[in-house]
C-alpha positions, 0 to 999 in steps of 0.5 A, a space after each residue: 137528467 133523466 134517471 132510471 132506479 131497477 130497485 130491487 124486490 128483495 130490497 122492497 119486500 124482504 124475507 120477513 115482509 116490507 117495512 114501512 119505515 123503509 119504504 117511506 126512506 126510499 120514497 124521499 130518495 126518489 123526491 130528493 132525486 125529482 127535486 134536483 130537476 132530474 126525471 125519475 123512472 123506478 121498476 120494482 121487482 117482486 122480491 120474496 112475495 113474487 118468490 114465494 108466489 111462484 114457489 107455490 105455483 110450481 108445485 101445483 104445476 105451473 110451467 115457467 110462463 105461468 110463474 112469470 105472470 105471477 111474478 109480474 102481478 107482484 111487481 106491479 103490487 109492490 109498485 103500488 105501495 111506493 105509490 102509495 108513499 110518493 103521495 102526489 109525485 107519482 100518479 095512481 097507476 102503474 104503466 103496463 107498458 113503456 108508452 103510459 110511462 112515457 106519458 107519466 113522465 111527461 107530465 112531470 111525475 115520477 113513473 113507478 112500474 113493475 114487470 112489463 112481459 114474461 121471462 123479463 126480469 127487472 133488470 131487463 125492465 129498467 134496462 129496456 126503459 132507460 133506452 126507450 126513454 133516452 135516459 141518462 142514467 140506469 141506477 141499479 139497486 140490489 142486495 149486494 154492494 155492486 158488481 163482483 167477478 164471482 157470487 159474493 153469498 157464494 165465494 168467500 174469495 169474490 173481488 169487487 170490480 169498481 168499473 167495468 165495461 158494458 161487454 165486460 158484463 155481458 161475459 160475467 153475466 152470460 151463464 145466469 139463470 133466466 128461471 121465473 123469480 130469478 135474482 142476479 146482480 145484473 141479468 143476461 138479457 139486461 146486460 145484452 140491453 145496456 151494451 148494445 145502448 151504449 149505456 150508463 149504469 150504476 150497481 149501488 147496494 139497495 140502502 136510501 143513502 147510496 141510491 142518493 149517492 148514486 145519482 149526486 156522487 160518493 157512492 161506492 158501488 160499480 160503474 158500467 161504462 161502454 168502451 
């Protein structure tokens, strides 16, 4: 099986900076997953490094495009620390684009990349990857435990949905914010992406143990599925 993770940035590298220890339980998940006989692809978002960056960066004026690209270095940095904490089931470079990814799991290991173009979240990354490469699976892993009809942080009253359609979260997700350095459970362009590939995915809270449980069953997140 082929599985894609978007693994989230604020999963990554959080408010008060990135844990070693975590990083190295994400590492094993992704290991386990490999060791199963499953090809593994991982897009890392830039979490509050990118956020932090790009807050900057519009203060001293920087338009939109400038902040995406700011945004897209952070990704590719927090790339290289879960490089760094594979060891030899993933190569030293981090794809630019979706040919070198390709190419790195053809060689049979792990591709862990960052953002690709401008305006292109992380979800729209992993979303656009999965269809590229044929894969099986998109697992989603963010701040929250799956997808809800409503912001959960927002709305006391927000209801989980356990499964989904793909249409069905291109209209919830129709209204988000396409900002640089925006976060959503889902974004609309990734949305859009999964429905029109027919796609599977699988939103899952950003822990080691329900990304694990996403791909061998027991999680408790939400299941997207086209009609």
């Amino acid at each position: 099986m082929r599985v894609v993770f978007a693994l989230g940035g604020s999963v990554i590298m959080p408010k008060d900076g990135a844990s070693i220890e975590k990083i190295k339980e994400y590492a094993e998940v992704f290991k386990k997953v490999k060791d199963l006989g499953n090809d593994v692809c991982v897009v890392v978002g830039g979490g509050y490094t990118a956020r932090n960056y790009i807050s900057v960066a519009r203060e001293l004026k920087a338009n939109e495009s400038f902040c995406d690209e700011i945004g897209i270095m952070a990704t590719r940095m927090n790339s290289m620390l879960l490089i760094a904490a594979l060891g030899n089931y993933a190569t030293k470079k981090v794809p630019t684009n979706f040919q070198e990814a390709e190419t790195i799991l053809n060689m049979g290991k792990i591709v862990v990349m960052g953002g690709t173009h401008p305006a292109h979240t992380t979800d729209a990354v992993a979303a656009s990857l999965a269809e590229f490469i044929d894969a099986d699976l998109l697992i989603i892993a963010t701040n929250v435990d799956g997808v809800y009809d409503k912001d959960p942080n927002k709305y006391a009253n927000a209801k989980k949905l356990t499964k989904i359609t793909t249409k069905e979260l291109v209209d919830l997700t129709i209204s988000a914010s396409i900002k640089a350095g925006s976060s959503g459970v889902v974004d609309p362009l990734a949305s859009k992406i999964i429905d029109r590939a027919n796609m599977k995915v699988v939103v899952v809270k950003g822990v080691p143990e329900e990304i694990l449980k996403a791909v061998i069953g027991g999680h408790s997140g939400t299941v997207i599925e086209p009609e």
